[in-house]
TORGU-508544 format. One line per 2 residues: number of its first residue (from 0); their letters; for each residue x, y, z of C-alpha. Coordinates in steps of 0.25 Angstrom, whole numbers, plus 5000, padded with zeros to 4 digits. Each point is the difference from the previous one (the first is absolute). Last residue first. Layout:
NUM	a	X:Y:Z ~ ...
***
This chain:
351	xx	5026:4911:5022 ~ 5007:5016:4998
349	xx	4998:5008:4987 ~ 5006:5014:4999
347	xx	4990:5006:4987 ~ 5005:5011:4990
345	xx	4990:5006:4992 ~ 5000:5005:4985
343	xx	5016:4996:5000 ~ 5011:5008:4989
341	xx	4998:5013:5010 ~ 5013:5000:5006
339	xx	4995:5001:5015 ~ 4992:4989:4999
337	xx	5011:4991:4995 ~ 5009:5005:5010
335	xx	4992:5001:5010 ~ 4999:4984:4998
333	xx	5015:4997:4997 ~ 5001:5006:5015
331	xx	4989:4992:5006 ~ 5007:4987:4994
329	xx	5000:4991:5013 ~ 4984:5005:5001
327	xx	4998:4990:4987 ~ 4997:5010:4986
325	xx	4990:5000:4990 ~ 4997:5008:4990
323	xx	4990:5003:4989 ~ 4987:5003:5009
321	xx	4991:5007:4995 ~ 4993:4990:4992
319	xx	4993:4995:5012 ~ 4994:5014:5001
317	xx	4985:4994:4994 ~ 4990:5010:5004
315	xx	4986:4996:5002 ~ 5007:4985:5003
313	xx	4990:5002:5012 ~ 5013:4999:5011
311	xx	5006:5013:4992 ~ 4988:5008:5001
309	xx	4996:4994:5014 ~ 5012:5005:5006
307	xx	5001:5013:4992 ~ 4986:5005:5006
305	xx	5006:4994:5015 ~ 5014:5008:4997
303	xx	4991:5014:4997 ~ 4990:4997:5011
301	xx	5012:4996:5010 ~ 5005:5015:4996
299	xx	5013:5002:4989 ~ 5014:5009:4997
297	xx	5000:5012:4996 ~ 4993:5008:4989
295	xx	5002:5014:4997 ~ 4990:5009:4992
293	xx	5001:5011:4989 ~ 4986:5004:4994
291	xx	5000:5010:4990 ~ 4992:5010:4996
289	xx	5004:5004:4986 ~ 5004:5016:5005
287	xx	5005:4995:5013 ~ 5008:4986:4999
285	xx	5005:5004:4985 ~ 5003:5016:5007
283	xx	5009:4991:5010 ~ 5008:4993:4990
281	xx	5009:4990:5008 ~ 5013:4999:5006
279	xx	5004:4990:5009 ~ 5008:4998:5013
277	xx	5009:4988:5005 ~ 5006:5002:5015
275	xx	4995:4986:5003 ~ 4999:4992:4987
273	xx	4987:4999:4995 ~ 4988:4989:5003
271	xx	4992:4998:4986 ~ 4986:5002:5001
269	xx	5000:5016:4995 ~ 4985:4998:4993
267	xx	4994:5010:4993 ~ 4986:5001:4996
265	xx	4995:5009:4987 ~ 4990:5012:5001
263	xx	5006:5004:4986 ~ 5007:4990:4995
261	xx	5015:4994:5008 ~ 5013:4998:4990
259	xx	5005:5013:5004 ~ 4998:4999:5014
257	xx	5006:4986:5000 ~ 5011:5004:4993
255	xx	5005:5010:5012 ~ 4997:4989:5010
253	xx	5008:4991:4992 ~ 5012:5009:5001
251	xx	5000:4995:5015 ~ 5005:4985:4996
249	xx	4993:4992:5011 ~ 4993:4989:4991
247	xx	4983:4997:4999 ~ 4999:5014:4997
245	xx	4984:4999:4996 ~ 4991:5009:4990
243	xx	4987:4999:4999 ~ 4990:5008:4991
241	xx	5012:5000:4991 ~ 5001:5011:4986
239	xx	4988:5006:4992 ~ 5008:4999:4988
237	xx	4992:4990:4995 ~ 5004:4991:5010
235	xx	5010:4990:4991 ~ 5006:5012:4995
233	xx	5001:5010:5013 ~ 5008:4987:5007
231	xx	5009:4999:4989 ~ 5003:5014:4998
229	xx	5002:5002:5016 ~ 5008:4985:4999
227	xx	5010:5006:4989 ~ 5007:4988:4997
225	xx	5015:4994:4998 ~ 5003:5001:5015
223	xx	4986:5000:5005 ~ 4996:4987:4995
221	xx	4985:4999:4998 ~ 4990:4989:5002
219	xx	4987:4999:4994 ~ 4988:4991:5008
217	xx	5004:4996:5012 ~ 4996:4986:5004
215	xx	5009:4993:5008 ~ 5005:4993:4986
213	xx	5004:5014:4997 ~ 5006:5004:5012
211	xx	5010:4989:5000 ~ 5003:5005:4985
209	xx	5003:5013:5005 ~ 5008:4993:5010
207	xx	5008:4993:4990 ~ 5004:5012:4993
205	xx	5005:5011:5012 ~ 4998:5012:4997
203	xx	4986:5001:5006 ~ 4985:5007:4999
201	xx	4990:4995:5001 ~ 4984:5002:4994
199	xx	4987:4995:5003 ~ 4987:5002:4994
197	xx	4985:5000:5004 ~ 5005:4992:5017
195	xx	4993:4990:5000 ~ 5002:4999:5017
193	xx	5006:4986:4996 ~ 5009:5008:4989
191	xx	5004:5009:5011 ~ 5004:4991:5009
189	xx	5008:4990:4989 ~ 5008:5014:4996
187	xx	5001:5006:5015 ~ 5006:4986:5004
185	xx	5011:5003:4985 ~ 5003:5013:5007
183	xx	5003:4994:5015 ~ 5008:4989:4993
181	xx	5009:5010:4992 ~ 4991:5007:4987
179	xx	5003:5014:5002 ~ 4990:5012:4997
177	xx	4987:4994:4999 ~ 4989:5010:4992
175	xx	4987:4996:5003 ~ 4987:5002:4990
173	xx	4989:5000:5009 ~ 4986:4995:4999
171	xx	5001:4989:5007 ~ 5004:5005:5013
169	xx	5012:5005:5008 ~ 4995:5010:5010
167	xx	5013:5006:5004 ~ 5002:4995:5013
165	xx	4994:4986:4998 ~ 5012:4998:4990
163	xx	5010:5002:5009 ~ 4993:4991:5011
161	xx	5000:4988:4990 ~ 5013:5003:4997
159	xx	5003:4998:5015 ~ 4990:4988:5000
157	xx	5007:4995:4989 ~ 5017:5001:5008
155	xx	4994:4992:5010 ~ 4990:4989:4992
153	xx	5013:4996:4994 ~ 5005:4992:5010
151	xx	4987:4990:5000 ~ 5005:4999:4985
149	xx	5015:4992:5005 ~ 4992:4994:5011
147	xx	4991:4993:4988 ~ 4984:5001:5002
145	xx	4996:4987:4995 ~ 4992:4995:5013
143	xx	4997:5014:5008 ~ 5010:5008:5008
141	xx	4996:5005:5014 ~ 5002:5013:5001
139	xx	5006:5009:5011 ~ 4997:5014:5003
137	xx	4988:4999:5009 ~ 5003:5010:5009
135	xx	5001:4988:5013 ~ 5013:4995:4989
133	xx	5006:5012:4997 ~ 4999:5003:5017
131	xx	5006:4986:5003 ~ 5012:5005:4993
129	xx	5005:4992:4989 ~ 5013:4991:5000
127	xx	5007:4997:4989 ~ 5008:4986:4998
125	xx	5011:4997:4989 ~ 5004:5014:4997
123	xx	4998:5011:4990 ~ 4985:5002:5005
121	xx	5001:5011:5008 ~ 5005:5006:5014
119	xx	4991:5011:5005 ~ 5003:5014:5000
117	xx	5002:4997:4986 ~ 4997:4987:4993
115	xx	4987:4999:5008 ~ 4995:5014:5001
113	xx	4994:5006:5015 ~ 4991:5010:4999
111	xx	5000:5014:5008 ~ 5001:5009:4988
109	xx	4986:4994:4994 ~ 5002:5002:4984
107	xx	4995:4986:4995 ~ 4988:5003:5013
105	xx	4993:5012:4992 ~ 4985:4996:5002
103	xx	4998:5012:5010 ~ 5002:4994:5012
101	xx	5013:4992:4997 ~ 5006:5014:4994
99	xx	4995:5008:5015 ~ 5006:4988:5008
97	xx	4994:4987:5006 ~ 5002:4990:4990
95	xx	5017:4999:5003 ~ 5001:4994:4985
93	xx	5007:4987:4998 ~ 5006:5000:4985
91	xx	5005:4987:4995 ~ 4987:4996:4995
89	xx	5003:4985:5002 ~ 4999:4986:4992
87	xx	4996:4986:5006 ~ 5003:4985:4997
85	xx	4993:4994:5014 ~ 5012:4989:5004
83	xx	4996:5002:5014 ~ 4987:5004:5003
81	xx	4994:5014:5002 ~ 4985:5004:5007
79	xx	5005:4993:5013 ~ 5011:5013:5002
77	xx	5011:4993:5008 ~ 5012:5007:4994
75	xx	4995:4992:4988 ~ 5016:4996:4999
73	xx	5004:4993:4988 ~ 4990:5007:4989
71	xx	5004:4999:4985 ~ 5004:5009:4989
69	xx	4998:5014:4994 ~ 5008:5014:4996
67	xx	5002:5012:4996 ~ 5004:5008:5011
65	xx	5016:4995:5001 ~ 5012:5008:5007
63	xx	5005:4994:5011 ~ 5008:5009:5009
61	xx	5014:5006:5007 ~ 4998:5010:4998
59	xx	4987:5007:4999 ~ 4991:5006:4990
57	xx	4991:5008:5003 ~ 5003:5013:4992
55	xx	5012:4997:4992 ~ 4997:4997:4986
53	xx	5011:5003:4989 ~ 5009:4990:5009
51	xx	5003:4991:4990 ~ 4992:4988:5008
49	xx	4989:5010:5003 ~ 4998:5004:4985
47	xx	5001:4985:4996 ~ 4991:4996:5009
45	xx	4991:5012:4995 ~ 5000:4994:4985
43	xx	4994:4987:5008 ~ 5005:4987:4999
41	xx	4990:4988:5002 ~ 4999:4990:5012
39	xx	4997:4986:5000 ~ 4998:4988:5011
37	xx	5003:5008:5012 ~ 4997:4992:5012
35	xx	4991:5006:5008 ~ 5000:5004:5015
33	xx	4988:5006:5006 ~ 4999:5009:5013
31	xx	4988:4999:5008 ~ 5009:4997:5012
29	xx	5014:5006:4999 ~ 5009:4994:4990
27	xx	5013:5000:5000 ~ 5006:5001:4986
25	xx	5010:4986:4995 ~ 5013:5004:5002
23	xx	5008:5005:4989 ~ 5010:4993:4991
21	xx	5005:5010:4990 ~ 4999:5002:4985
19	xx	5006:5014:4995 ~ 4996:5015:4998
17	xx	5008:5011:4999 ~ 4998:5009:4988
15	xx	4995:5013:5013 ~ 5004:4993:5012
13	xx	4996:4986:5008 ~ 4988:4994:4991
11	xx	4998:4985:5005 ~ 4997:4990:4991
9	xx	4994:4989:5010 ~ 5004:4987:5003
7	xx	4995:4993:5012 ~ 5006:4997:5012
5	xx	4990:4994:5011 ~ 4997:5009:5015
3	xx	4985:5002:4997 ~ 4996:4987:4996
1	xx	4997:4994:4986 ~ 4992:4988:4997
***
């Protein structure tokens, strides 16, 4: 049992390309407030934005990054629906549920949240603690027998993908268009393909993840450095071009392509988080005269993390081959680095 006061090891981020292991005590907790012991926690691609300092609005040092996660309950904060040793996952995002966004069914963007991982501490550490308020919202999930800590992590970065795709309308009669084929691209592929999504198209340079992207279900790939993807796409459509078309990596010429790649009346889909100060170009007359649809996603709602929940716990979805990589919270820096490099699907810390 943990208690407020014990060391802990955490990887604390102190500056931008500074993070390394410390002891930590144990959170406080106030009543209501849970303690879990982090059992696994997946890299984002915005973990490595924050740990480079691409990302700064936030973030704090020093802090824990960390917001894809699961493990055990050690401290029930008192809560007699909760037991110790209950396996559970969390939607990382605690919205305020009184504002105008909360009201009108628009909680993911609710400027007076709290994030776990960001205002928060996270899940790169030994023990996290989650505000009574996550846990009266609802926002913890018990994992069923099966359900691995490493895919209860996952659900996070679906039910963001599974908010992207709800944006635009993805059904299955539209041929989509995936630009990038990182773990955010290749979750858009196996999402699409459950939604049976007509045809589905990527696009990468990089080899391996095109044949990832494959086995996930798309159905041509394309690699942009030797290809023409506008031909490509134009040939396997008829030359009608995408319904959809998602930007599943922040690389602002993609939004220029996009517009290109998209039909007439066609969805497009800037998923991917950009670098702050980034702007993009794209064909305004496209969006006008061929009535375009161009839509942000960010971030996810407890409706969006509790649809992705049960997707994953059902075997709907199988993301256990995600994972490629494993790395002890000792070897935080050799796991950013494997994230960061690109050669890894999904990087999982393991702790227990």
């Amino acid at each position: 049992m943990y208690k407020g006061g014990d060391a802990v090891k955490a990887a604390v981020l102190t500056a931008p390309d500074a993070i390394s292991l410390e002891d930590i005590a144990v959170p406080e907790t106030n009543q209501g407030d849970v303690l879990i012991a982090v059992r696994a926690a997946t890299i984002c691609g915005t973990d490595i934005r924050i740990y480079r300092g691409r990302k700064t609005a936030g973030v704090r040092y020093p802090s824990v990054l960390g917001h894809e996660f699961a493990g055990e309950i050690v401290d029930t904060g008192g809560n007699p629906a909760l037991g110790t040793g209950d396996r559970v996952a969390l939607c990382p995002f605690v919205a305020c549920g009184h504002c105008h966004l909360c009201k009108t069914g628009h909680e993911n963007l609710c400027t007076q949240g709290t994030a776990i991982g960001y205002e928060i501490d996270g899940a790169f550490a030994e023990v996290i603690r989650i505000p009574a308020r996550a846990v009266e919202a609802g926002n913890l999930r018990r994992l069923p027998d099966g359900m691995s800590f490493e895919e209860a992590a996952l659900v996070e970065p679906l039910a963001c993908v599974l908010n992207g795709q709800n944006k635009v309308n993805l059904s299955s009669a539209d041929t989509v268009v995936i630009l990038g084929t990182g773990p955010i691209g290749l979750l858009h592929v196996h999402l699409a393909r459950l939604r049976g999504a007509a045809k589905i198209l990527v696009s990468d340079p990089n080899p391996a993840r095109r044949e990832v992207a494959l086995a996930a279900g798309a159905d041509f790939t394309i690699d942009p450095m030797t290809e023409d993807v506008e031909a490509r796409v134009k040939e396997a459509t008829g030359g009608r071009g995408a319904d959809v078309v998602i930007c599943a990596i922040g690389i602002p010429a993609l939004a220029r392509q996009a517009t290109d790649l998209a039909a007439f009346g066609g969805r497009i889909s800037l998923f991917a988080g950009f670098s702050k100060g980034e702007s993009a170009e794209m064909d305004v007359n496209a969006i006008h005269y061929r009535e375009l649809m161009v839509t942000g996603a960010f971030g996810l709602s407890r409706k969006d993390y509790d649809q992705a929940f049960d997707m994953v716990a059902s075997r709907r979805l199988d993301l256990r081959p995600m994972i490629t990589h494993r790395f002890g919270l000792d070897d935080i820096q050799d796991a950013l680095a494997m994230a960061e490099k690109g050669a890894a699907i999904k990087v999982a810390v393991m702790n227990g």
